[in-house]
C-alpha positions as CSV (number, residue, x, y, z in Angstrom):
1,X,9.2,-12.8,15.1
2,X,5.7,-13.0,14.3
3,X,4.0,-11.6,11.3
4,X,0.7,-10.3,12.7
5,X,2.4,-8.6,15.8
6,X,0.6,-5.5,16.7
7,X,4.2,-4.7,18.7
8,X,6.0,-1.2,17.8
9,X,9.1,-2.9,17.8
10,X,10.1,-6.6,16.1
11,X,10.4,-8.9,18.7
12,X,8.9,-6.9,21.9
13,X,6.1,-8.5,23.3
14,X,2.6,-6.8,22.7
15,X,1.8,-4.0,24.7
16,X,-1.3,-4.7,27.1
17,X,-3.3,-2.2,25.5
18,X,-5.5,-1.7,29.1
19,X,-2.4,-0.9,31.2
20,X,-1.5,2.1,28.5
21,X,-1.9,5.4,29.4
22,X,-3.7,7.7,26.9
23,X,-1.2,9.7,25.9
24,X,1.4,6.2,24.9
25,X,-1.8,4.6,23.2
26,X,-1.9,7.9,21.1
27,X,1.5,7.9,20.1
28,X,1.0,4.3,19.3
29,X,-1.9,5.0,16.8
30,X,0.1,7.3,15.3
31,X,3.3,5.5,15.0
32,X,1.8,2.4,13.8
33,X,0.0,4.7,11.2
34,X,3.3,6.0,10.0
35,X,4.7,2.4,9.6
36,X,1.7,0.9,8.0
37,X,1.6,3.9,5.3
38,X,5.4,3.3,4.7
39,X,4.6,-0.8,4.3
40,X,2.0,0.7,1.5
41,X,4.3,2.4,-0.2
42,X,6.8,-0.4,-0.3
43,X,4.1,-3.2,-1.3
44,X,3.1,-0.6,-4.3
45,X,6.3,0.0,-5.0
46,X,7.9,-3.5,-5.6
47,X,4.3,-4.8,-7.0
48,X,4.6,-2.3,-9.6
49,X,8.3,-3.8,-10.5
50,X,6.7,-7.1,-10.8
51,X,4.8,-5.9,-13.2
52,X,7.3,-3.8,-15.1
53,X,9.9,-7.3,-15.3
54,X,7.0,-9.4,-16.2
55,X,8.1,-11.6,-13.5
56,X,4.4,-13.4,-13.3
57,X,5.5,-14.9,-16.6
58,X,9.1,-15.7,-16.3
59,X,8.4,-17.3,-13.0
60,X,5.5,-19.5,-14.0
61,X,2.5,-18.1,-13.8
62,X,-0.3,-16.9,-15.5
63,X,-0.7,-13.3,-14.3
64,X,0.4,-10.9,-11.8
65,X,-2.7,-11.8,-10.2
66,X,-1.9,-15.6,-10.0
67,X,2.2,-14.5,-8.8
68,X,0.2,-12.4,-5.9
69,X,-2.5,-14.9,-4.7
70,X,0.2,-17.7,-4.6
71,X,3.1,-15.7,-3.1
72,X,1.2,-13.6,-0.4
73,X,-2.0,-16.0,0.2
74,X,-4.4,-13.2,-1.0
75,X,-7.5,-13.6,-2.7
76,X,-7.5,-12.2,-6.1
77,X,-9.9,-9.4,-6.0
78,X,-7.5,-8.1,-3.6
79,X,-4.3,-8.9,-5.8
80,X,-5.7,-7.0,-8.8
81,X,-6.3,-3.8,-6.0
82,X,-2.6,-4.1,-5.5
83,X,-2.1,-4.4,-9.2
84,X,-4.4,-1.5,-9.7
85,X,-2.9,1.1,-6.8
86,X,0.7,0.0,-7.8
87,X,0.1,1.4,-11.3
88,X,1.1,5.2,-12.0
89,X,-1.3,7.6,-12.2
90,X,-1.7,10.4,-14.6
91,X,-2.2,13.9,-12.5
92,X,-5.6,15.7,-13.0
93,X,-4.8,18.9,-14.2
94,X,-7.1,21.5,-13.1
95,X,-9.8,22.5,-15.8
96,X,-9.2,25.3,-17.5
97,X,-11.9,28.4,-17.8
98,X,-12.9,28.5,-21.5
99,X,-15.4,31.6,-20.8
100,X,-12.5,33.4,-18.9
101,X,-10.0,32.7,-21.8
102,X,-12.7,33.2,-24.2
103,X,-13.7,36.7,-22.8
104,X,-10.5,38.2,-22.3
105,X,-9.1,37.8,-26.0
């Protein structure tokens, strides 16, 4: 199986994309959406775990950054992206109305 195949499913040989019809090159678009957003979520998810074990460290390197450049052959502006979408985020909570609040009492 090959890494970078653009192929729905592992080990089918790519589609010829001039032979489609429109409506199987639309349900491609939108199938390989759903699998590349599901990837995401998994990358983020076990990238975050690094990070919680500290396994940069107990595996020999420097950083998270260094573990990520190494492991995955990415450079390391795009490592610390990973690093940074992988972390939780804090909800915004909608911002109050102090004249509303302040009015009505």
């Amino acid at each position: 199986m090959t890494i970078h195949s653009t192929a729905l499913a592992p080990n089918a040989p790519a589609p010829r994309w001039r032979e489609l019809a429109d409506v199987d090159l639309l349900r491609t678009l939108v199938e390989t959406e759903r699998r590349r957003r599901r990837l995401d979520a998994a990358m983020r998810a076990a990238v975050a775990e690094a990070e919680r074990r500290g396994l940069a460290a107990d595996t020999g390197y420097r950083d998270t950054v260094d573990l990520l450049t190494d492991l995955l052959r990415i450079s390391a502006p795009e490592a610390r992206r990973r690093i940074e979408c992988s972390a939780p985020q804090a909800r915004q909570r909608p911002r109050k109305k102090w004249r509303v609040l302040a009015a009505a009492s």
